[in-house]
N, C-alpha and C positions, 0 to 999 in steps of 0.2 A: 504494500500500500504506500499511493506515495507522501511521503513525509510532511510534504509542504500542505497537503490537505485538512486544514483547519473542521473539518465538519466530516469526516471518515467513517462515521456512523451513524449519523440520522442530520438532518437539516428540517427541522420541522416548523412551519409553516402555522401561525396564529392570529386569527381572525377575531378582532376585538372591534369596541363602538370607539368612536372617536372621546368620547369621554371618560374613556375607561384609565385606573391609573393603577388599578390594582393587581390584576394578572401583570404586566409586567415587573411590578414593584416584590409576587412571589416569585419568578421565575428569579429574577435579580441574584434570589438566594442559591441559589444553584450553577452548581460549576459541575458540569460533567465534562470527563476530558471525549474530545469528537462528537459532540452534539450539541449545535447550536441551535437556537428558537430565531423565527424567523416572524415580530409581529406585522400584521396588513391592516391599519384601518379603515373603517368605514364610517362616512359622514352622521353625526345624530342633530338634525335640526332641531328637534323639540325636547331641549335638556332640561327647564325649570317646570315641572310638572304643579307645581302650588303654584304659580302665576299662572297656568292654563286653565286649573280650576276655579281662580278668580276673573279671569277672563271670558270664559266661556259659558261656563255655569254649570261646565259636563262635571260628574262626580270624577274621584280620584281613579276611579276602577274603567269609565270611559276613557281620559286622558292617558292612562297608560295600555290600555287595548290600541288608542292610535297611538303612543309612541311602539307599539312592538312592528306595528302595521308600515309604519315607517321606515322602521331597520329592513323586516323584508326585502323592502326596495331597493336598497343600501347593499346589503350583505353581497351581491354578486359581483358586483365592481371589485368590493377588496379580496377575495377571492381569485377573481380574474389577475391581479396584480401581484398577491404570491402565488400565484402559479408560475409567473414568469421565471420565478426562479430559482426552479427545478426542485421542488421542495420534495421528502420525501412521504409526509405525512402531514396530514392537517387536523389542526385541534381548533375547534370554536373557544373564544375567550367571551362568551356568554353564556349565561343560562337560561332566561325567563323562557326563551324560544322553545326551548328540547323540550319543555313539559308543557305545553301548552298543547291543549288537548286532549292531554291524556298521555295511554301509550298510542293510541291513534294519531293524535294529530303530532306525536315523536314521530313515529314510522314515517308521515308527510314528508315534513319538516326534512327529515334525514335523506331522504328520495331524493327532493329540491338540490343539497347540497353534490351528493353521489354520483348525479347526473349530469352536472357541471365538473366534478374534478375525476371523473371515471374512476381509473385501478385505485389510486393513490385510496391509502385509509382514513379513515375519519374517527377524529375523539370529539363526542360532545359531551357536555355537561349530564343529561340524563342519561345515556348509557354509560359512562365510568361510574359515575355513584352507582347505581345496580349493579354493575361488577365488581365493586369494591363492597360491600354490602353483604353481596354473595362469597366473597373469598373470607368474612369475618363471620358468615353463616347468623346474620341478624334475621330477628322476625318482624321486632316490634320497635320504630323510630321517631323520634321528636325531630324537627326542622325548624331551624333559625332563617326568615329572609328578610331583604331589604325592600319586600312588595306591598302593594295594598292589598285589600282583600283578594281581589280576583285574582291575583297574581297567587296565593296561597291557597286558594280554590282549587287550582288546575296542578300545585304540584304536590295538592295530595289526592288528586283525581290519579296523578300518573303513578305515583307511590304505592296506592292501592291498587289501580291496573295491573300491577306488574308482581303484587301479592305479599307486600308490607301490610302491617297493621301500623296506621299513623295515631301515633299518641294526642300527639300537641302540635301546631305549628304556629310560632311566633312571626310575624311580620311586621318590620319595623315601620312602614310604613314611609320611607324617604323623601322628601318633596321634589328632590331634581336627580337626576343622571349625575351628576358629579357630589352630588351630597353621602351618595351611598360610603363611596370611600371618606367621609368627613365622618363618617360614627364611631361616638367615642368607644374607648375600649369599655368602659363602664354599664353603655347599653348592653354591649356582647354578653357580656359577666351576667347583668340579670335576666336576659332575653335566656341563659344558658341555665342557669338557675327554674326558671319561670316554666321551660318545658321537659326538664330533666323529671326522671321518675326510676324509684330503684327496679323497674319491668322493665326499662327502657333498653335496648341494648345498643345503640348508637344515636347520636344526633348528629345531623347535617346541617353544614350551614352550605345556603344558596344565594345568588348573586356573587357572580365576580370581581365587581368590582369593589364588593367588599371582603376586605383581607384577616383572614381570620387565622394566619400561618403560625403570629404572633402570640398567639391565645392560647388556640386547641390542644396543642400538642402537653402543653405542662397541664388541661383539663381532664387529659383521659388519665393521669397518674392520680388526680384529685378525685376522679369520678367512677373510677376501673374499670373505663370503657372507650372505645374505639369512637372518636372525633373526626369529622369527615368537612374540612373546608373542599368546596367543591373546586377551587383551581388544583390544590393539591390531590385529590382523585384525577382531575385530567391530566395533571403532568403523570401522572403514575401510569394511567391510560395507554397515554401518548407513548410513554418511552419503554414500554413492554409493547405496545405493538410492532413498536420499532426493530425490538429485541432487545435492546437495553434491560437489564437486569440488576444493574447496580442495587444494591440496599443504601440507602442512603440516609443516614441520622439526621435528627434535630428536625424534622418536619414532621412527624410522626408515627403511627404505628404504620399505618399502609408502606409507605416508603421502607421502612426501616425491615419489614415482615413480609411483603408479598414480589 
């Protein structure tokens, strides 16, 4: 292999919103030697979702159905743009999209993307968490997100489709795209607190752009249970698809164990 090839083992290709700060700020953490991330954004015009709902007078759960409606739009361009270059694997750096609908409107969703970048593999948000889920043999889980209602509808619609029993799910309720990543550590801690249960055998947090790398990992020595921020299920995804095997410490059990 030749030497000078900085990227000798995966080049992986990530698809984030233009207001995201968070998937790259976990990736950041990670030094693998011969795999490099490769992020692509995509435009989000409608980032203050509380000035929309004063604007408009739509509820918070219509405002963010049209911002997801918008990303749609979006999402193929930056796609189009890491393909160019020659990526070998792609990881969406969102989530609200992968569970909306279910596991139906996952399967959609997933088709959409598969059909634009053919062989090449795909990591989304809802299917690593179920893989990660399945490799710690959980039944029953709590979820932390940065959604309003409807957004916490659909990802224990998809949670349940796919044959979890959901406990609790907290939603912090964020008012803009870029607030997500503005949550104190504080909310995390009670939000973690609020849905935890000694039956619980995992909690998820969801939204990417909130970074929970910070947190989880010293939670599940607090809680003796397996903490699942969902960028760190898709980088774990991503670089076992890849074939990447490394065990990798200080992020968590998934990394560290599977």
């Amino acid at each position: 292999m030749d030497n000078y090839q900085i990227a000798r083992r995966a080049q992986i290709g990530v698809i984030i919103p233009s207001t995201n700060t968070g998937v790259e700020y976990d990736l950041q953490k990670l030094r693998i030697d011969g795999v490099t991330w490769h992020p692509s954004r995509f435009f989000i015009e409608l980032r203050n979702w509380a000035d929309e709902v004063a604007k408009t007078g739509e509820s918070d759960n219509q405002v963010f159905e049209r911002f997801l409606e918008i990303m749609r739009g979006e999402i193929p361009y930056s796609i189009r743009n890491i393909l160019s270059a020659k990526v070998s694997h792609i990881m969406l750096g969102m989530s609200a999209e992968t569970f909306w609908g279910g596991l139906e409107g996952n399967i959609a969703f997933e088709k959409e993307i598969k059909d634009q970048i053919g062989d090449l593999g795909l990591t989304t948000g809802a299917g690593a968490t179920k893989d990660a889920l399945q490799k710690f043999g959980c039944k029953k889980i709590s979820v932390i997100t940065p959604y309003p209602q409807v957004g916490d509808e659909n990802v224990i619609r998809f949670f349940s489709d796919i044959g979890f029993e959901v406990h609790k799910v907290k939603g912090l309720n964020r008012p803009s795209a870029t607030a997500i990543a503005e949550t104190s550590i504080k909310q995390v801690v009670d939000a973690i607190h609020e849905v935890d249960a000694d039956d619980v055998d995992c909690i998820i947090q969801c939204g990417t752009n909130l970074s929970t790398v910070d947190i989880f990992p010293s939670f599940e020595h607090i809680l003796g249970k397996p903490m699942l921020p969902i960028n760190t299920a898709t980088i774990w995804h991503a670089l076992r698809a890849c074939g990447i095997n490394d065990k990798i410490t200080g992020m968590g059990r998934l990394l560290e164990e599977f």
